[in-house]
TORPA-4810 file (N, C-alpha, C, O; in nm, 3 decimals):
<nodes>
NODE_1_-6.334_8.388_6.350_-6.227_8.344_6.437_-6.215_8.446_6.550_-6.226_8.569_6.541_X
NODE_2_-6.188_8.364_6.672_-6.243_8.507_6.789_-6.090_8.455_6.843_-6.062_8.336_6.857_X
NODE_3_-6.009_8.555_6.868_-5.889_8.594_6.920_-5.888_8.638_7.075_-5.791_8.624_7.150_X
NODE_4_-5.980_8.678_7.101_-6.003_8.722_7.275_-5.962_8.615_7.370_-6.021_8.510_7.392_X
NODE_5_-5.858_8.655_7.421_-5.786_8.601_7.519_-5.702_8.506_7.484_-5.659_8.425_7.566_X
NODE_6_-5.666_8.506_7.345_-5.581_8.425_7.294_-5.438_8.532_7.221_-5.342_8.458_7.196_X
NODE_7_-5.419_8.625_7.198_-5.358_8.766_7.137_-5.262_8.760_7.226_-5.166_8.825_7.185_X
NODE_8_-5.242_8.716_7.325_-5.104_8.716_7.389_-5.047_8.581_7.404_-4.940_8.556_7.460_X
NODE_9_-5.143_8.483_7.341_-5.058_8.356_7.314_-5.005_8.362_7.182_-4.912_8.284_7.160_X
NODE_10_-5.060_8.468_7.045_-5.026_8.470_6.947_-4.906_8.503_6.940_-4.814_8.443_6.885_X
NODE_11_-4.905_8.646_7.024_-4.771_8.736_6.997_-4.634_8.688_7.076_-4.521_8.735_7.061_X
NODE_12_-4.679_8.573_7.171_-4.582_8.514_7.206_-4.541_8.398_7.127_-4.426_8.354_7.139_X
NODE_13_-4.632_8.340_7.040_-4.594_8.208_6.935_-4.499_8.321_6.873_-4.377_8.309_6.888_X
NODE_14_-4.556_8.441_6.795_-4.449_8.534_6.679_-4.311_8.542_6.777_-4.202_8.511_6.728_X
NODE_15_-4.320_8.577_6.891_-4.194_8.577_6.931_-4.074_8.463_6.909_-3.956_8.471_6.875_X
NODE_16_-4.164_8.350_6.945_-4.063_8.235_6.944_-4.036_8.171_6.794_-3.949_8.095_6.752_X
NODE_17_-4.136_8.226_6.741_-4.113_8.231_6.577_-3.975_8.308_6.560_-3.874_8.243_6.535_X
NODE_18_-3.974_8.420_6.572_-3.850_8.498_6.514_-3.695_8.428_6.566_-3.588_8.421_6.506_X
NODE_19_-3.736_8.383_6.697_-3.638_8.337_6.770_-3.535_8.212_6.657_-3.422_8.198_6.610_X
NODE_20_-3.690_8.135_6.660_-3.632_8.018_6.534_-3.578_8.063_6.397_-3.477_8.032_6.334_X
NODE_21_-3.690_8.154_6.372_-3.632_8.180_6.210_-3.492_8.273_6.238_-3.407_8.256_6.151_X
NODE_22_-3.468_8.331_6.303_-3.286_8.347_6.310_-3.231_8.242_6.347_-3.119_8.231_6.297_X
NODE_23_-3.262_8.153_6.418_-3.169_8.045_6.395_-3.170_7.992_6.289_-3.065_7.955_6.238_X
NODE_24_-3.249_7.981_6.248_-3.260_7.903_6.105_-3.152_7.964_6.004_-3.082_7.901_5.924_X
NODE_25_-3.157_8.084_6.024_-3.071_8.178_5.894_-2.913_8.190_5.937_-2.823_8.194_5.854_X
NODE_26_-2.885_8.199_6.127_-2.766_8.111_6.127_-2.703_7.972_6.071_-2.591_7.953_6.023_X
NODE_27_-2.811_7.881_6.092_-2.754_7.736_6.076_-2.754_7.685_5.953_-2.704_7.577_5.922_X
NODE_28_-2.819_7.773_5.870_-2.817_7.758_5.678_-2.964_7.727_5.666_-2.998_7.715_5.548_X
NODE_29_-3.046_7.714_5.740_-3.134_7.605_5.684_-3.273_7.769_5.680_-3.354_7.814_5.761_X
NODE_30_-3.238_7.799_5.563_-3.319_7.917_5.494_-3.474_7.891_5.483_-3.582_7.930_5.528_X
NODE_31_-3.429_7.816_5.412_-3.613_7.786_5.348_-3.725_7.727_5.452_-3.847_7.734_5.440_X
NODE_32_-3.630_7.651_5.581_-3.733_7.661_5.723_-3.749_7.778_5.737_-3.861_7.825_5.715_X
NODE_33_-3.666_7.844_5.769_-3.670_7.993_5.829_-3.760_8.093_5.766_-3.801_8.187_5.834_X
NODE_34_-3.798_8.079_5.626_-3.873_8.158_5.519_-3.999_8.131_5.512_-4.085_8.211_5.475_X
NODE_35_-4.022_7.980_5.558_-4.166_7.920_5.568_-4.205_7.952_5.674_-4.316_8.007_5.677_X
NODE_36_-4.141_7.935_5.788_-4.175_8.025_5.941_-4.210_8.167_5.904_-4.319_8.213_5.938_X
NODE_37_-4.150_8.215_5.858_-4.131_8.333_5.841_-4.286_8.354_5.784_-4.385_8.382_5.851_X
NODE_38_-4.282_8.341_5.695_-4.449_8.328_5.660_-4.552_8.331_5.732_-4.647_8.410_5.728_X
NODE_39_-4.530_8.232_5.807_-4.667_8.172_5.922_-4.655_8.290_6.027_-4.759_8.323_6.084_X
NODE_40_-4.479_8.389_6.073_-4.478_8.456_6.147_-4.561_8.600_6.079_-4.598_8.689_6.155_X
NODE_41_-4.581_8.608_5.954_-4.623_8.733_5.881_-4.792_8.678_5.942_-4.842_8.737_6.037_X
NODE_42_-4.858_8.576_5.882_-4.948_8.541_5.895_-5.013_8.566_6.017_-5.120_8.626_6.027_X
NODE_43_-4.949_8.521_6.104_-4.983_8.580_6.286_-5.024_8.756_6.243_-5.135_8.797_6.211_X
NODE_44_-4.934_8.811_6.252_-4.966_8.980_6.257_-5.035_9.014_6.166_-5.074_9.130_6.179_X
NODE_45_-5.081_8.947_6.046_-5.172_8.994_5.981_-5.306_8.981_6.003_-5.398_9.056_5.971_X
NODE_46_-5.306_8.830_6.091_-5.445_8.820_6.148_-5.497_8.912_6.290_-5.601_8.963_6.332_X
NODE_47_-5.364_8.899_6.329_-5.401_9.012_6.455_-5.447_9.177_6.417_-5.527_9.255_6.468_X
NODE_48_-5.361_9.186_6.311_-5.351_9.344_6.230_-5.497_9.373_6.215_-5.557_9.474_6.249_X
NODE_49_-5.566_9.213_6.130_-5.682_9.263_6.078_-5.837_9.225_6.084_-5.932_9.226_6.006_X
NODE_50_-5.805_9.182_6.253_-5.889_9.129_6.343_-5.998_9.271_6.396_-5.912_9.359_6.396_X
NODE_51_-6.089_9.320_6.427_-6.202_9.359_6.460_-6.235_9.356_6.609_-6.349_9.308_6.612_X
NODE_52_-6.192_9.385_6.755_-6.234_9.361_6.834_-6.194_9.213_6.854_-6.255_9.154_6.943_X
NODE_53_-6.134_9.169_6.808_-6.050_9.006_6.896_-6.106_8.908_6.772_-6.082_8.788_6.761_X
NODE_54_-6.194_8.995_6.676_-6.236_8.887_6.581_-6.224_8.903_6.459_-6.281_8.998_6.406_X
NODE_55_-6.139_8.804_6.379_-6.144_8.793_6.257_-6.222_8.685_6.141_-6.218_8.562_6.140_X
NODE_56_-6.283_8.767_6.060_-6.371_8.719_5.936_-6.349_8.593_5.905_-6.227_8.600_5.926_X
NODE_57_-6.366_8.476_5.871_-6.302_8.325_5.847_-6.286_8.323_5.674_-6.213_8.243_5.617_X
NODE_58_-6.375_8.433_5.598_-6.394_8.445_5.476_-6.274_8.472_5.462_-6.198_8.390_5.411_X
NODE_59_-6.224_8.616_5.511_-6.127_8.681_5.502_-5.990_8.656_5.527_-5.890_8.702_5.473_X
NODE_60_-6.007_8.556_5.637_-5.915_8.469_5.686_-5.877_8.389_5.510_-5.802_8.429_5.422_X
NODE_61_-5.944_8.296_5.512_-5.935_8.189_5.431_-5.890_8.300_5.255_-5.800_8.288_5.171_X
NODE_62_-5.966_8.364_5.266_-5.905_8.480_5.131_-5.907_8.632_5.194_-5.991_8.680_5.270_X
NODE_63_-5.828_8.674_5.155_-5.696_8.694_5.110_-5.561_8.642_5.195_-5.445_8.637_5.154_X
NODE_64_-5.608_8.608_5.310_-5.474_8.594_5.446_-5.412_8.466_5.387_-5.304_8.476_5.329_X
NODE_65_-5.482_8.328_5.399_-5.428_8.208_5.414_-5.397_8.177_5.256_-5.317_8.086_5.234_X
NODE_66_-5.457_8.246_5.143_-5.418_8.196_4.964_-5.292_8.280_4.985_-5.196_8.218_4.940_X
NODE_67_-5.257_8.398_5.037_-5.171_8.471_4.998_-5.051_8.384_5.076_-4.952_8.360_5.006_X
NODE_68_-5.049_8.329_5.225_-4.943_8.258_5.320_-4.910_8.141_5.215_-4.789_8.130_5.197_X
NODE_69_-5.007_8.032_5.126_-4.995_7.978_5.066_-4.936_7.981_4.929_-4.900_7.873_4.882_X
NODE_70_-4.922_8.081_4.863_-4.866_8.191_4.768_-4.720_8.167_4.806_-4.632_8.105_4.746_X
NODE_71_-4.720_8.231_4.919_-4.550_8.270_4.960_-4.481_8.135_4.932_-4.419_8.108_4.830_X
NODE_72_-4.504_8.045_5.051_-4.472_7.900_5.081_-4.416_7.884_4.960_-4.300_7.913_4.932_X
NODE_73_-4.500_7.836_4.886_-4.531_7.770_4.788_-4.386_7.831_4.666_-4.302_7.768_4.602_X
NODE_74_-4.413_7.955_4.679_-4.267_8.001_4.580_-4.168_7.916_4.657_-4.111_7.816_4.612_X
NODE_75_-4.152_7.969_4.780_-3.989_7.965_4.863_-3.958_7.794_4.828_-3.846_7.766_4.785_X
NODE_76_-4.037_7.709_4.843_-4.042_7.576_4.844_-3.975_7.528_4.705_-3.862_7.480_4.696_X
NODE_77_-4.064_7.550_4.601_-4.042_7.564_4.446_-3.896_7.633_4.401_-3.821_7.578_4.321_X
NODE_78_-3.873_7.742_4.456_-3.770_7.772_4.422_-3.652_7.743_4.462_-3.548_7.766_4.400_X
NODE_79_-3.666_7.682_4.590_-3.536_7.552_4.656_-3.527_7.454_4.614_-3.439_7.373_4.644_X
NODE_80_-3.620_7.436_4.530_-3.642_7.258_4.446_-3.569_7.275_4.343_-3.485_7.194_4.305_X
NODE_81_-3.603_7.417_4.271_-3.536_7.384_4.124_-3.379_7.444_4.154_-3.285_7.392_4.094_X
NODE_82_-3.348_7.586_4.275_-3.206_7.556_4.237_-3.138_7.478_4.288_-3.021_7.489_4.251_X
NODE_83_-3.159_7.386_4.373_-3.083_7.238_4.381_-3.095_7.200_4.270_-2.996_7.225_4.201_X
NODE_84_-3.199_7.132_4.202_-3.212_7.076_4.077_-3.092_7.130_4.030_-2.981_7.080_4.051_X
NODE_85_-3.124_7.274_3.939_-3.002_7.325_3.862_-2.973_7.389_3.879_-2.976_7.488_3.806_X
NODE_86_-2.908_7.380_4.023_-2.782_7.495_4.055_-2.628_7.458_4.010_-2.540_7.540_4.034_X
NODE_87_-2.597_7.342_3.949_-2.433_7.343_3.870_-2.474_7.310_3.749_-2.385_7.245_3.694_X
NODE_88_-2.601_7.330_3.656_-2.620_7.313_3.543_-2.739_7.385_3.519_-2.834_7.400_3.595_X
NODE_89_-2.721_7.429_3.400_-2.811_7.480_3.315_-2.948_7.416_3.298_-2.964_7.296_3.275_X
NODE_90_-3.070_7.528_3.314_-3.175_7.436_3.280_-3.246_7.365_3.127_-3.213_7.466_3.064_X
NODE_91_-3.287_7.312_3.062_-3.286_7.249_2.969_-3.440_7.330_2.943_-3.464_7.324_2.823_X
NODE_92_-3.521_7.384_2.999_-3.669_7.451_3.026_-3.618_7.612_3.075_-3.517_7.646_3.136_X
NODE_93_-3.730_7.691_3.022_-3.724_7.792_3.079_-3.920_7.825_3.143_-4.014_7.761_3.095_X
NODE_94_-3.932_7.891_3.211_-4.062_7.921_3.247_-4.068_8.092_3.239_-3.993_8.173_3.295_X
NODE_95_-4.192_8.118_3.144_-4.160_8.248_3.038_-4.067_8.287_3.071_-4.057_8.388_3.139_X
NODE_96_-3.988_8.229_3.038_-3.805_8.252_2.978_-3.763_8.259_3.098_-3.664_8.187_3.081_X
NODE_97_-3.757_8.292_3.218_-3.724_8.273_3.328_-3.711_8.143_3.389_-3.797_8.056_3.382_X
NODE_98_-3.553_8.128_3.474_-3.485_8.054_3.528_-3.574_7.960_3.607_-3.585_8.025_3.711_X
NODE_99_-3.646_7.847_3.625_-3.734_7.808_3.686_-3.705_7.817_3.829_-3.809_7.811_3.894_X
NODE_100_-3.589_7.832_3.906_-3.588_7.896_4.046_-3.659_8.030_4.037_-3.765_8.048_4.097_X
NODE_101_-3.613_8.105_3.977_-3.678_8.219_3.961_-3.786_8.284_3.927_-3.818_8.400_3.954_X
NODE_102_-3.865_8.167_3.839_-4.013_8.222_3.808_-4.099_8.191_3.888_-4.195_8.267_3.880_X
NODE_103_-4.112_8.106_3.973_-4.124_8.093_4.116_-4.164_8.181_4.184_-4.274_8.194_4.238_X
NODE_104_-4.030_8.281_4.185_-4.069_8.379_4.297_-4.194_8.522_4.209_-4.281_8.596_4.254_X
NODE_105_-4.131_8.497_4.060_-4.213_8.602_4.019_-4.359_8.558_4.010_-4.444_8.639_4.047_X
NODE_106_-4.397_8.437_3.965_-4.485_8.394_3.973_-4.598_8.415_4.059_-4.691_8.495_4.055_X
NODE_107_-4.556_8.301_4.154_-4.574_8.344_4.310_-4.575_8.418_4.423_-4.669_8.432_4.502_X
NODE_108_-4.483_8.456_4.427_-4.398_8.561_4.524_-4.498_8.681_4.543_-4.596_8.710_4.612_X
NODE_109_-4.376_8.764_4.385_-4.487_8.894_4.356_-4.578_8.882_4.312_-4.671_8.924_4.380_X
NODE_110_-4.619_8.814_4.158_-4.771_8.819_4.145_-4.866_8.811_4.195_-4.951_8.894_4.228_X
NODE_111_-4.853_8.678_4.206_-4.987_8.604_4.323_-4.959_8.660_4.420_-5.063_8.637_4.481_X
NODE_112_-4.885_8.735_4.506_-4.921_8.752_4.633_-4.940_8.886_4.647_-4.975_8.930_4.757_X
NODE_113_-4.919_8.973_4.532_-4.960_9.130_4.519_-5.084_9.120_4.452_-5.173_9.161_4.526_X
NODE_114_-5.120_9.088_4.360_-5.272_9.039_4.330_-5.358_8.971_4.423_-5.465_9.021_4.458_X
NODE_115_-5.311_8.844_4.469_-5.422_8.814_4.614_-5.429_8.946_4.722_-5.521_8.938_4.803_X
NODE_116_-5.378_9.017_4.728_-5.363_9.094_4.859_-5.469_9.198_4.799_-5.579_9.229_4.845_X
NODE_117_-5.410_9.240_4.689_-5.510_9.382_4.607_-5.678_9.317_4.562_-5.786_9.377_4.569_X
NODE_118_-5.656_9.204_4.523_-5.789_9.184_4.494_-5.875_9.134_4.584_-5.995_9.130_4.559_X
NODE_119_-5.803_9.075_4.740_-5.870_9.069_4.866_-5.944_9.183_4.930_-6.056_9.176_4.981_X
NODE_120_-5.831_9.334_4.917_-5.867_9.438_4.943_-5.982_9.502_4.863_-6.065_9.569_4.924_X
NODE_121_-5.986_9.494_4.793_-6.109_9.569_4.657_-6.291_9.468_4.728_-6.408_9.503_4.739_X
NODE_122_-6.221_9.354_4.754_-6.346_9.252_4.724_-6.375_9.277_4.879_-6.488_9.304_4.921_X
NODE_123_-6.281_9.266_4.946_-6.322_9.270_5.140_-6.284_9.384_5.202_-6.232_9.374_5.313_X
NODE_124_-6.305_9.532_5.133_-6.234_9.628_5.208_-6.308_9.715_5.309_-6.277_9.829_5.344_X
NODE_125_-6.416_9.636_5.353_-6.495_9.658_5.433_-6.449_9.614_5.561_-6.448_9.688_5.660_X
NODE_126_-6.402_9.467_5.560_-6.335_9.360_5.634_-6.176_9.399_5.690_-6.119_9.377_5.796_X
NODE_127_-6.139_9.465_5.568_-6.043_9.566_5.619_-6.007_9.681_5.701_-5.913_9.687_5.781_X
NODE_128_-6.072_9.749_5.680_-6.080_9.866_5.748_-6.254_9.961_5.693_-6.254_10.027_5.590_X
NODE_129_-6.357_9.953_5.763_-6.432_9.992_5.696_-6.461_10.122_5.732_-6.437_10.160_5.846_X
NODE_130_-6.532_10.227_5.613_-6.526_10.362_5.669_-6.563_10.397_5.788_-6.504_10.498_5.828_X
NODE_131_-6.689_10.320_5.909_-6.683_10.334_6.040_-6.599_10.339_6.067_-6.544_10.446_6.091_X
NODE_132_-6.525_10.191_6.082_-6.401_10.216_6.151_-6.301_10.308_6.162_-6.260_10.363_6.265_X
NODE_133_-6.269_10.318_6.062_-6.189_10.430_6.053_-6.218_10.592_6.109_-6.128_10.658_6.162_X
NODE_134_-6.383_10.653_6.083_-6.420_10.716_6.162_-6.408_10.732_6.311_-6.394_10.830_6.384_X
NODE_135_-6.415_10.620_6.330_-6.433_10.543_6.454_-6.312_10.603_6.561_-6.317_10.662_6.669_X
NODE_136_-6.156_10.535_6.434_-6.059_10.518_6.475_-6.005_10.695_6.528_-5.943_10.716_6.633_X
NODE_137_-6.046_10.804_6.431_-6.010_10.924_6.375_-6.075_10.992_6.509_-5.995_11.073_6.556_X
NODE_138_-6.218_10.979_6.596_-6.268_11.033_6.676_-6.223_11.003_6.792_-6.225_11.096_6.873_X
NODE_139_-6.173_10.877_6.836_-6.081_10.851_6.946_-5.912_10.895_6.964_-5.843_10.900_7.065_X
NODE_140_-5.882_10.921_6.827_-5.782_11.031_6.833_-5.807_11.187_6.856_-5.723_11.259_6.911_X
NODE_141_-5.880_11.215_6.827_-5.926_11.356_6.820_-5.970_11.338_6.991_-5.944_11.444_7.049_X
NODE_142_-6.037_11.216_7.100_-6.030_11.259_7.210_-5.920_11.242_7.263_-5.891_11.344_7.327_X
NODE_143_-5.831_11.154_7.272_-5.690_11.130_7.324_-5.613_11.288_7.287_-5.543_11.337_7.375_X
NODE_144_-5.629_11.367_7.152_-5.559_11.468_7.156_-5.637_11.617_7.207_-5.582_11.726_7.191_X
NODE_145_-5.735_11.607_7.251_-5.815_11.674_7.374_-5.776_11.686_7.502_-5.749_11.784_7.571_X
NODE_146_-5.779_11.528_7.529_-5.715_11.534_7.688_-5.613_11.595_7.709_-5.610_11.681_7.797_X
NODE_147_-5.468_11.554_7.607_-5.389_11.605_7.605_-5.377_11.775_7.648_-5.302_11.837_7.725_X
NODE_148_-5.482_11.813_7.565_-5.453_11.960_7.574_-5.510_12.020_7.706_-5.488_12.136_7.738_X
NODE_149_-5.586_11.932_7.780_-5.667_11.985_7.874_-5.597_11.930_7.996_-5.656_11.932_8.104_X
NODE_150_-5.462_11.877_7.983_-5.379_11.850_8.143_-5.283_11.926_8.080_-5.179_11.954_8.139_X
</nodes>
């Protein structure tokens, strides 16, 4: 996925993202605002972990888009069941947990701290790879040169 010359249409979609998802959290309507919210994480993560304007489609597709799907997927689930039984008791538990609530553990944290860690282990090349980072460490070391030399 090549981002070049598109990175300032992104960061202006995130803008108007945030714009909405506070409205959203004014006007009650949460779980829009949480699903945005998502897609707004999703933006900066692809930008975060883009390469020169380009990001991996592997990488994209795992760990970025299972993990956005992860999130969703709780916030959604867990608005279903506490409507369901939010003035009554549930008749089910999901390992013993409140089915609004296992949701988020489920989903939320598990799956989405496990997709993220086991994205990183499997693509941490794709991540940040030791070039890069070299890379990154020697262009600091000239930026704090110049410095010293004006």
């Amino acid at each position: 996925m090549n981002f070049k010359g598109k990175t300032t249409s992104m960061v202006i979609l995130a803008t108007v993202l945030w714009v909405i998802f506070t409205i959203c959290g004014w006007t009650g309507h949460h779980i829009v605002g949480m699903v945005l919210g998502v897609v707004l994480m999703l933006i900066h993560m692809m930008l975060g972990a883009a390469k020169k304007g380009t990001l991996d489609k592997k990488f994209f597709i795992y760990p970025l888009l299972i993990w956005a799907i992860l999130w969703a997927a709780s916030f959604i689930l867990s608005d279903y069941h506490s409507r369901i039984f939010g003035q009554s008791m549930p008749s089910f538990t999901i390992l013993g947990f409140h089915p609004s609530f296992a949701w988020t553990v489920l989903t939320y944290w598990i799956g989405g701290m496990l997709t993220l860690n086991v994205g990183f282990v499997l693509f941490k090349d794709l991540w940040l790879s030791d070039e890069d980072w070299d890379n990154f460490k020697r262009s600091l070391e000239e930026v704090n040169q110049k410095k010293e030399v004006s």
